[in-house]
C-alpha positions as CSV (number, residue, x, y, z in Angstrom):
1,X,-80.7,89.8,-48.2
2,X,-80.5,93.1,-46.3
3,X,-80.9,92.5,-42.6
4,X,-80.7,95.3,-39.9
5,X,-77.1,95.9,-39.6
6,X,-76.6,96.3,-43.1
7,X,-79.3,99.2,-42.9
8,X,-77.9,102.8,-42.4
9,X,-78.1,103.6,-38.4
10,X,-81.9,105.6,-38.5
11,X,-80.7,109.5,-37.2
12,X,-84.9,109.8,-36.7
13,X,-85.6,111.3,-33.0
14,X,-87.0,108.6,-31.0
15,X,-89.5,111.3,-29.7
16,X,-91.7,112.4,-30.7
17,X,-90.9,110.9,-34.2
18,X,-90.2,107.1,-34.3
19,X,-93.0,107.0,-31.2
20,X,-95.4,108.6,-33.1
21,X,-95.2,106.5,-36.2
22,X,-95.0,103.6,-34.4
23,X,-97.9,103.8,-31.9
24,X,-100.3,105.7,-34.5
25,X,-98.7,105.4,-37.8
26,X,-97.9,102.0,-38.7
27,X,-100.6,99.1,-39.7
28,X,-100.7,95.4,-38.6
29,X,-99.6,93.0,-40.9
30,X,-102.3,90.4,-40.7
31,X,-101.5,86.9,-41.8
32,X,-103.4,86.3,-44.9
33,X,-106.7,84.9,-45.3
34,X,-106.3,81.1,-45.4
35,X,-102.9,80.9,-43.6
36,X,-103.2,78.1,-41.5
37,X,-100.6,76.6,-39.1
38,X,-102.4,73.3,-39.0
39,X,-99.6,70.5,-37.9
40,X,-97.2,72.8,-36.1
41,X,-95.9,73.0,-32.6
42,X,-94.9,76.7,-30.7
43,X,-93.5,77.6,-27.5
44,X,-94.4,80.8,-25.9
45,X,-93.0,81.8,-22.5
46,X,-94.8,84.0,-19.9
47,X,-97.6,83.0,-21.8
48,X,-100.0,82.8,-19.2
49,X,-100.9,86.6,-19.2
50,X,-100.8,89.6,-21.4
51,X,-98.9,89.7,-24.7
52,X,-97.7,86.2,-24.7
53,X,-101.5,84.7,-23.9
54,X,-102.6,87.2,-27.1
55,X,-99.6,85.9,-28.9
56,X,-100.9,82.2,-28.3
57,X,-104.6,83.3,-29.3
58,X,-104.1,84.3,-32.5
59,X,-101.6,81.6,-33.3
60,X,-104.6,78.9,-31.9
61,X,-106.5,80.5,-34.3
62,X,-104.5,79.9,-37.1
63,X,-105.1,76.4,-36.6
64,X,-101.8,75.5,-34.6
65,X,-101.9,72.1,-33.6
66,X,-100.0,72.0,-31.0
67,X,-99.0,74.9,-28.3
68,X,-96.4,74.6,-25.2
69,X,-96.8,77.6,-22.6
70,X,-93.9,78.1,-20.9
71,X,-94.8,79.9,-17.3
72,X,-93.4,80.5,-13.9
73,X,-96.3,79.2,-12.2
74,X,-98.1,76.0,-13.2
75,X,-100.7,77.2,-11.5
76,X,-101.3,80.1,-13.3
77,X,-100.5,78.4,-16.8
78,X,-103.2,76.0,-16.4
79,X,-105.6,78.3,-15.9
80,X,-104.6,79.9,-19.1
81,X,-104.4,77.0,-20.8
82,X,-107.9,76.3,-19.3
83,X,-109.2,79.5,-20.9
84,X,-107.8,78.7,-24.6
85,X,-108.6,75.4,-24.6
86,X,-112.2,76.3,-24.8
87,X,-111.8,78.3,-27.8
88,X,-109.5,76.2,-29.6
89,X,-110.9,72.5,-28.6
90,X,-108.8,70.8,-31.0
91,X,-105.6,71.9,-30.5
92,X,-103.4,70.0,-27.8
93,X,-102.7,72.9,-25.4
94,X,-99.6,72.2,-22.5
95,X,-98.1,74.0,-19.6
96,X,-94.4,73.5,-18.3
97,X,-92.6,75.0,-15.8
98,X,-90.3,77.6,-17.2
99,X,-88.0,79.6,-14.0
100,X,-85.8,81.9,-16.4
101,X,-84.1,83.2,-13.0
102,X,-82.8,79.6,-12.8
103,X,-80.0,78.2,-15.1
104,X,-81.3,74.3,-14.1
105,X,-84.9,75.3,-14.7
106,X,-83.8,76.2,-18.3
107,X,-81.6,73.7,-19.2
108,X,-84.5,70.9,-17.6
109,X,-86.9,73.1,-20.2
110,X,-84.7,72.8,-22.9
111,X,-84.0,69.2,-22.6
112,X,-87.5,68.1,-22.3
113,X,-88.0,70.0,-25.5
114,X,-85.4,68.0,-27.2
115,X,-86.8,64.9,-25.7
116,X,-90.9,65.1,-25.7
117,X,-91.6,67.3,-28.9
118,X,-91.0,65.5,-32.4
119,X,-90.9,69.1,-34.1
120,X,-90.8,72.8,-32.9
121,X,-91.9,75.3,-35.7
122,X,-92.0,78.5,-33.5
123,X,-90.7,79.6,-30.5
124,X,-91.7,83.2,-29.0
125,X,-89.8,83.9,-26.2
126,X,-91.5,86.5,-24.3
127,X,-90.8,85.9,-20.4
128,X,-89.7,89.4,-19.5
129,X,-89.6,91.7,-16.2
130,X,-89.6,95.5,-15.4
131,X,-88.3,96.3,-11.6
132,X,-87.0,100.1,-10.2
133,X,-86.1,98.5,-7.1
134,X,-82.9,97.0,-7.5
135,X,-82.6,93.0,-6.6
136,X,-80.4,90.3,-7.4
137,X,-81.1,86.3,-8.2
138,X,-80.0,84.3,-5.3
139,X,-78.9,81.7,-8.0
140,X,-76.3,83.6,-10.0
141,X,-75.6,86.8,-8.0
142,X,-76.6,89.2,-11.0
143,X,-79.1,92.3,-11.2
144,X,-82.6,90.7,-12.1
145,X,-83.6,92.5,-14.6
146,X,-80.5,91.6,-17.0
147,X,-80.6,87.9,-15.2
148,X,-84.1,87.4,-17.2
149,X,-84.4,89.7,-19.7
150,X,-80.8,89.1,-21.3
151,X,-78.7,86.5,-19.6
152,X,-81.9,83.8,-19.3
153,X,-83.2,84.4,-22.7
154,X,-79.6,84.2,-24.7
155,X,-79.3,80.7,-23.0
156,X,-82.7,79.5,-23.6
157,X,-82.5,80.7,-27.2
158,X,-79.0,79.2,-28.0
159,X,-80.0,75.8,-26.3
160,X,-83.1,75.8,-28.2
161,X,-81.5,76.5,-31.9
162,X,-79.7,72.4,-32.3
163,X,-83.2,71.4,-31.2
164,X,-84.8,73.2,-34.2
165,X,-82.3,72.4,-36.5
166,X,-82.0,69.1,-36.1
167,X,-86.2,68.3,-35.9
168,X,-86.8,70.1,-39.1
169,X,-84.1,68.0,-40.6
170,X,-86.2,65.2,-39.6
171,X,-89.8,66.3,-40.2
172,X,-89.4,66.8,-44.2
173,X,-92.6,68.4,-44.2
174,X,-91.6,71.0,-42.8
175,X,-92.7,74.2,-45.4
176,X,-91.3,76.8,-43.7
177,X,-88.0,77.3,-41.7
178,X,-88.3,77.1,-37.9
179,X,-88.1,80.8,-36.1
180,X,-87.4,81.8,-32.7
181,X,-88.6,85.8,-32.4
182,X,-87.1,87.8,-28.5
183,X,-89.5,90.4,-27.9
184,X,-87.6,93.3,-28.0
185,X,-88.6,96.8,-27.5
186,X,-88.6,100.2,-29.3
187,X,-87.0,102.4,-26.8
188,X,-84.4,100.6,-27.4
189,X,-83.7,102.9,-30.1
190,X,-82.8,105.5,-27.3
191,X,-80.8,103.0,-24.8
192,X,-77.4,103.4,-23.7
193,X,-74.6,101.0,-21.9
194,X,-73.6,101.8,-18.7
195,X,-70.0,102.9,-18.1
196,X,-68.4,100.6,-17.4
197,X,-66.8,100.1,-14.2
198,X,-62.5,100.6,-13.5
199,X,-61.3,97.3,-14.4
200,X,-64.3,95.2,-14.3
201,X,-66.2,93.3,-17.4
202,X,-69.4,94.5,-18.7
203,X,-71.3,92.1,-17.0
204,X,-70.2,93.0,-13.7
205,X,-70.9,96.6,-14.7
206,X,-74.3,95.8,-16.0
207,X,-75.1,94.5,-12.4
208,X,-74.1,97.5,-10.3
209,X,-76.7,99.3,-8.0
210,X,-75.7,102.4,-9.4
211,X,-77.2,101.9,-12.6
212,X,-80.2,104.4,-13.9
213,X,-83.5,102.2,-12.9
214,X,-85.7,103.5,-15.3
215,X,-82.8,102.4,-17.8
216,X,-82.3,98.8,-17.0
217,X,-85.5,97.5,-18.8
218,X,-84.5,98.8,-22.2
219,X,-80.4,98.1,-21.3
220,X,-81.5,94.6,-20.8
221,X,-83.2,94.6,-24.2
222,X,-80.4,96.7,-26.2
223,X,-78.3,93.6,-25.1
224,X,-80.0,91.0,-26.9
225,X,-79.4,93.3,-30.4
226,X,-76.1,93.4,-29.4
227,X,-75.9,89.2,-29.1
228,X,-78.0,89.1,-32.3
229,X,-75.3,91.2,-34.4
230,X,-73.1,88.1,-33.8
231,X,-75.1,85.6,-33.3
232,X,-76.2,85.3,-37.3
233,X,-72.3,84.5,-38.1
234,X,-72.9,81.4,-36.2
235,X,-76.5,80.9,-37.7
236,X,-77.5,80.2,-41.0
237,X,-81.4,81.2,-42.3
238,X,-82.0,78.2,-43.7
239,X,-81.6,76.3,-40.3
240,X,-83.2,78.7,-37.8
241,X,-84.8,82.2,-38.2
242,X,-83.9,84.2,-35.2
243,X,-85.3,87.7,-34.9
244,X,-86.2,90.2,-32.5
245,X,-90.0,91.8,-32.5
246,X,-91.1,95.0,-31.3
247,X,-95.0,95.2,-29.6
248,X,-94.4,98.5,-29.5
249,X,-96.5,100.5,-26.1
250,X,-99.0,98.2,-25.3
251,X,-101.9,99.1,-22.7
252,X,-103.4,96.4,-20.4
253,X,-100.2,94.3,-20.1
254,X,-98.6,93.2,-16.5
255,X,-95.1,94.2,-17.7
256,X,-95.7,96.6,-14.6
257,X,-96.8,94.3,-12.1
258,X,-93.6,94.6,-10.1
259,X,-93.7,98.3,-10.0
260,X,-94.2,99.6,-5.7
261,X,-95.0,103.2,-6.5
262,X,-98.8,103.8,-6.3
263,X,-98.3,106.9,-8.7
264,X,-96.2,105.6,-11.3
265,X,-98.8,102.8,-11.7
266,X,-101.1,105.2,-12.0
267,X,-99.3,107.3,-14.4
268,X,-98.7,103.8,-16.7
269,X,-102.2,103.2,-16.9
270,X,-103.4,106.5,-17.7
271,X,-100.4,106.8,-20.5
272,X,-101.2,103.8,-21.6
273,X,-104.9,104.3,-22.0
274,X,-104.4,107.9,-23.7
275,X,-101.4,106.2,-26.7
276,X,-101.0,102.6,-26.0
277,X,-101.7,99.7,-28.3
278,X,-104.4,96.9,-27.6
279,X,-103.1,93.5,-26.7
280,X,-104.1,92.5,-30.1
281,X,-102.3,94.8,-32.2
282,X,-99.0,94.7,-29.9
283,X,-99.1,90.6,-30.1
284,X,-99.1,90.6,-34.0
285,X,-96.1,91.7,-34.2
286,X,-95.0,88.6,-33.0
287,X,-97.4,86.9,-34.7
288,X,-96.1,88.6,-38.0
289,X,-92.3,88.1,-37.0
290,X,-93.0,84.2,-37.0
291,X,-95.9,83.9,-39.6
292,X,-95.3,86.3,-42.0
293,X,-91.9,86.7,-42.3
294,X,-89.2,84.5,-43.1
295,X,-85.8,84.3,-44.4
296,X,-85.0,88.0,-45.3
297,X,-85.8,88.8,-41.0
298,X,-82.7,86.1,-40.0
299,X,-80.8,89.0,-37.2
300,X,-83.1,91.6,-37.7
301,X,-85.2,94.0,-35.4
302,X,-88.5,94.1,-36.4
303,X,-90.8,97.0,-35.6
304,X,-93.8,98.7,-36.9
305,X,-93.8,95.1,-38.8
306,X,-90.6,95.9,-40.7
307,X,-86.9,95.3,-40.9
308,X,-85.8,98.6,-38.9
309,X,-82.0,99.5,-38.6
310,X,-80.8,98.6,-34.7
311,X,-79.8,101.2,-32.5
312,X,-77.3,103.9,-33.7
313,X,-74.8,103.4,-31.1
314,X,-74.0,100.1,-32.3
315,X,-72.8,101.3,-35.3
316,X,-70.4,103.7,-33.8
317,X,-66.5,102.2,-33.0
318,X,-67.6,102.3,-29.7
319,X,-70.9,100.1,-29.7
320,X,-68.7,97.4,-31.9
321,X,-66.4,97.1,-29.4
322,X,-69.0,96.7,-26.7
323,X,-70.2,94.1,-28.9
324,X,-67.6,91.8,-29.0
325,X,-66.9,92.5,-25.3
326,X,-70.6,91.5,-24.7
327,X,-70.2,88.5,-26.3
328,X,-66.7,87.3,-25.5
329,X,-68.4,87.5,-21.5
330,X,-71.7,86.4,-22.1
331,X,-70.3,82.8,-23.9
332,X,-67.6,83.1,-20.4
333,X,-70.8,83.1,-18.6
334,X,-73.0,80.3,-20.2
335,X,-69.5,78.5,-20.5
336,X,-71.5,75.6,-17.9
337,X,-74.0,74.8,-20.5
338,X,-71.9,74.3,-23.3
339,X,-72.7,77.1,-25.5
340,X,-69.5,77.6,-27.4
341,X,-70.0,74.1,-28.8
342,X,-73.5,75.0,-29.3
343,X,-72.9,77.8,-31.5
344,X,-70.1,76.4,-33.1
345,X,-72.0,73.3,-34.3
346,X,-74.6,75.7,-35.4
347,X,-71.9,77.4,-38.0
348,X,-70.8,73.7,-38.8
């Protein structure tokens, strides 16, 4: 199989060239006509609104039997449930609490997981945040942005991948291999990795205040490719698909929710209007990434609902290097939760 990082680095402009393509260009991949999902348990965090609800719509509508919405606020989750549960009156529809700016909330998430579900066929892990004002989570110290949007969603994934393993083992009617899709993002294509700061690790440099704002969204995603180049040497395609998927510009979304700046909100929505994706289109990406595709996406990037090369710069000597310094200090971070026995019992 050819997966991204066996694909030439793209030299394509991201603008206006890859945009384009990808916001006008490229056509959904439905799933076909009589795919059903009829049996099968997902996950889907920050489910409640936006993508993630879409996400959960269309899988409903492929019949899923059972669907877990992972939230922030129970509150809110029910609510959504609430809403989906009328369409899709069959299907047994749950919310848990989900905090991905807390380690215990995630490890409680996972555990109940192992403990409460019989199988897992898809996980979608969504849960994501946008901030230009620079805060910290009062838990761990670190820069919020790469607390959820890398950090939270590395651990989550990693404890999740033994729990999908081992319940397809068991359910041998199981047709298809479990997958676990990150949403990811396109401008990644264009991100970069801070300097890094005189003798300090990555991490700590990934954290500073100094950082470019507008940069740490798509940073926070370029990390999780970065994770993912190493992660399939631990993880076989036969045991877990893990991939990441592109939505691609979506309009209508709350991805800016946090944002303080009455113009800039302004500016998003009109942008957005004029060259963003619906909610529908954007969401079968993911919907493709777990549906339609299988072994051949294990550590890829999926966008414009193909295998796409990852970024250029981790190609270069440079990017490897970040690489292995990424992940050498993320697995020193997640030490706590047992992840290097987690991974390594994954390549056993």
């Amino acid at each position: 199989m050819v997966g991204s990082k066996d694909l030439p680095p793209s030299t394509t402009p991201f603008y206006p060239n890859i945009f384009f393509r990808n916001q006008f260009i490229a056509k959904p991949q439905w799933p076909a006509p009589g795919t059903t999902l009829s049996g099968k348990t997902t996950i889907v965090t920050g489910s409640n609104t936006g993508l993630g609800y879409e996400a959960a719509r269309q899988l409903l509508a492929l019949n899923l039997s059972r669907l877990i919405l992972a939230v922030r606020s129970p509150e809110k989750g029910e609510a959504a449930a609430a809403a989906l549960r009328s369409l899709h009156p069959t299907a047994t529809i749950e919310v848990w609490p989900l905090d991905m700016t807390l380690y215990t909330s995630i490890q409680a998430f996972a555990n109940r997981a192992s403990t409460d579900l019989t199988r897992i066929d898809i996980v979608i892990l969504n849960a994501g945040i946008y901030k230009l004002k620079y805060g910290t989570v009062p838990s761990t110290g670190h820069e919020e942005v790469f607390q959820v949007n890398y950090l939270s969603t590395v651990l989550l994934a990693v404890l999740l991948l033994p729990i999908l393993k081992s319940k397809s083992r068991n359910n041998k009617d199981l047709q298809q291999t479990p997958h676990i899709t990150i949403v990811s993002a396109a401008l990644t294509l264009n991100a970069t990795i801070p300097n890094p700061v005189a003798n300090q690790p990555l991490i700590s440099s990934l954290n500073h205040p100094t950082n470019p704002r507008e940069e740490q969204y798509t940073t926070s995603k370029l990390l999780a490719h970065m994770f993912l180049w190493k992660l399939v040497d631990f993880v076989s395609a036969s045991d877990v698909i893990v991939n990441l998927a592109d939505p691609a510009w979506c309009k209508g979304t709350s991805l800016s929710r946090d944002l303080t700046n009455p113009l800039l909100k302004v500016f998003i929505k009109l942008f957005g209007a004029a060259t963003g994706r619906t909610k529908e289109v954007g969401a079968s990406c993911f919907v493709d990434a777990v549906v339609n595709k299988g072994q051949e996406s294990h550590g890829c990037f999926l966008m414009s609902w193909g295998i796409h090369p990852f970024p250029a710069l981790l190609y270069t000597p440079e990017g490897k290097v970040a690489i292995d310094r990424l992940w050498d200090e993320t697995l020193a971070e997640l030490d706590f939760a047992g992840i290097r026995a987690i991974l390594d019992s994954m390549k056993g």
